[in-house]
C-alpha positions as CSV (number, residue, x, y, z in Angstrom):
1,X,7.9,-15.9,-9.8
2,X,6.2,-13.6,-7.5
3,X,7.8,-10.0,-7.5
4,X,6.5,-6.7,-6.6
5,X,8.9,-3.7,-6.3
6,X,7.7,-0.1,-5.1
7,X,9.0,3.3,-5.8
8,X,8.1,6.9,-4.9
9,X,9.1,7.4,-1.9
10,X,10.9,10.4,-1.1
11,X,11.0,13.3,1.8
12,X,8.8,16.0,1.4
13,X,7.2,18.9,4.3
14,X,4.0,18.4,5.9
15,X,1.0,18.7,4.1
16,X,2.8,17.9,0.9
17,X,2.2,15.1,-1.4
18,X,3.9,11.5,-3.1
19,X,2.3,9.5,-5.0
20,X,3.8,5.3,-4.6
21,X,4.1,3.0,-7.3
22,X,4.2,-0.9,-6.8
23,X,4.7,-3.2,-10.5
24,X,3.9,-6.9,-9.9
25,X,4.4,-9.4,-11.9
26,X,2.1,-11.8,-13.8
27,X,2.2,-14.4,-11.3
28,X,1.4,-11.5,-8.2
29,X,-0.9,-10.1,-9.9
30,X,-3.1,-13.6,-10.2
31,X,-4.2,-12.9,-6.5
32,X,-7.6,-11.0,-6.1
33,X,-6.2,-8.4,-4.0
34,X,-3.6,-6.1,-3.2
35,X,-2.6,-3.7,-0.2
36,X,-0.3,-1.2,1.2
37,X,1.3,-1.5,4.5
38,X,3.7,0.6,6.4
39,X,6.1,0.0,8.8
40,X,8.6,2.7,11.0
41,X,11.4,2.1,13.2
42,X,9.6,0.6,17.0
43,X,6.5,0.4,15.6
44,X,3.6,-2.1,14.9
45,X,3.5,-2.8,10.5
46,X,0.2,-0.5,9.9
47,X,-2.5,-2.0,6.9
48,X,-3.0,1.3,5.0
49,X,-4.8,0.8,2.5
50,X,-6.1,-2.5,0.4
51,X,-7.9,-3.0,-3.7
52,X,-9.3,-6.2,-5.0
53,X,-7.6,-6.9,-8.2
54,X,-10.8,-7.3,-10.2
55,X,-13.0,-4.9,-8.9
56,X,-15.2,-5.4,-6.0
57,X,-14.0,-2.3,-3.9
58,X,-11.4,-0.6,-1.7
59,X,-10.7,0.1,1.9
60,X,-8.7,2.5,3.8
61,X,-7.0,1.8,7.1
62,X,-7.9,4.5,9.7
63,X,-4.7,6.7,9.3
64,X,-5.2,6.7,5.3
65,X,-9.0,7.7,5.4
66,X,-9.7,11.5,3.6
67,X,-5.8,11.6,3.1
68,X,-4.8,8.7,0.7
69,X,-6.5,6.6,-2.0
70,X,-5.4,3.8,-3.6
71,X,-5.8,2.4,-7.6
72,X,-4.8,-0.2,-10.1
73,X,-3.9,-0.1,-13.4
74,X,-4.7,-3.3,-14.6
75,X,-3.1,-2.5,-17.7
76,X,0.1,-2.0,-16.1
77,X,-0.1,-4.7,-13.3
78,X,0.6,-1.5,-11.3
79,X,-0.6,-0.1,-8.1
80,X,-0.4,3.1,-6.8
81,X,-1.1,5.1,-3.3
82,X,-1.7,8.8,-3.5
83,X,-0.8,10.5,-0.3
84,X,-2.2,14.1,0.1
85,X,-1.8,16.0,3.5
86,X,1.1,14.4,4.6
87,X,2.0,14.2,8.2
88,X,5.5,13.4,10.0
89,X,3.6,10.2,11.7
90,X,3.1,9.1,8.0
91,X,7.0,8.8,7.9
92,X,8.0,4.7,7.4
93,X,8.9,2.0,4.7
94,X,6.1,1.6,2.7
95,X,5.5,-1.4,0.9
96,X,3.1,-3.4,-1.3
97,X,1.5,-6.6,-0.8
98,X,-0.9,-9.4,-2.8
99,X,-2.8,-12.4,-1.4
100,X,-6.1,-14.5,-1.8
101,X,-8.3,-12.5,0.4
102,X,-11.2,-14.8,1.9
103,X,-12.2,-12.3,4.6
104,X,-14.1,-8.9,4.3
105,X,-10.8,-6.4,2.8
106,X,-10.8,-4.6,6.2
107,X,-10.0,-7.7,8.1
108,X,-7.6,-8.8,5.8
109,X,-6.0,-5.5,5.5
110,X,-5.8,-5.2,9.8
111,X,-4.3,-8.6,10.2
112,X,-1.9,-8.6,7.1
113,X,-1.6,-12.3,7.6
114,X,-3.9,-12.9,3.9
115,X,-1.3,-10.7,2.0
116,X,1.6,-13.1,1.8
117,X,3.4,-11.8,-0.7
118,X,5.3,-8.7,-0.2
119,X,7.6,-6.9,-2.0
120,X,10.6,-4.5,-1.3
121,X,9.9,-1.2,0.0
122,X,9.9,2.5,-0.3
123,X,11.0,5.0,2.2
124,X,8.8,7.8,2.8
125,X,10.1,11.0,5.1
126,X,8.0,14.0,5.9
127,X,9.5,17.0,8.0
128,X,7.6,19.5,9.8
């Protein structure tokens, strides 16, 4: 049974820091790839950033690049996003996805529609 749960969110001032935590299970973590997305109150669901599962790269959504990288531990069937420089326009429910990927990580991770399994979510606040 696919389930994926994240944790880490929290509120914290600009240009601060959180680190999110996503454990899959077994069966999510059969896919070959994984991804952050973010969603906030009137807006759009945002691809931040996406990992293949066994190896072959990352990929950073616009907003995430030089601010926010993303890693697995295999080990752990865990996946992580490290935030840096937080800004208030990074305020949203984060949460983490899995899917068979067929196209390049950066289409996949714009379109959202290959990363079919999602999992609950984690709210992230930053004040200025």
């Amino acid at each position: 049974q696919d389930e994926m749960v994240a944790s880490g969110g929290g509120s914290v001032q600009a240009g601060g820091s959180l680190r999110l935590s996503c454990v899959a299970s077994r069966d999510t973590y059969s896919r070959n790839a994984m991804a952050w997305f973010r969603q906030s109150p009137g807006k759009e669901r945002e691809g931040v950033a996406a990992i293949y599962i066994n190896g072959g790269g990352t990929w950073l959504g616009d907003s995430a690049k030089g601010r926010f990288t993303i890693a697995l531990d295999n080990a752990k069937s865990t996946l992580f996003l490290n935030m840096n420089r937080l800004k208030p326009e990074d305020t949203a429910e984060y949460y983490c996805a899995a899917g068979n990927v067929g196209d390049a990580l950066g289409i996949a991770l714009a379109n959202g529609k290959e990363f079919n399994t999602r999992g609950r979510g984690t709210q992230v606040i930053v004040s200025s």
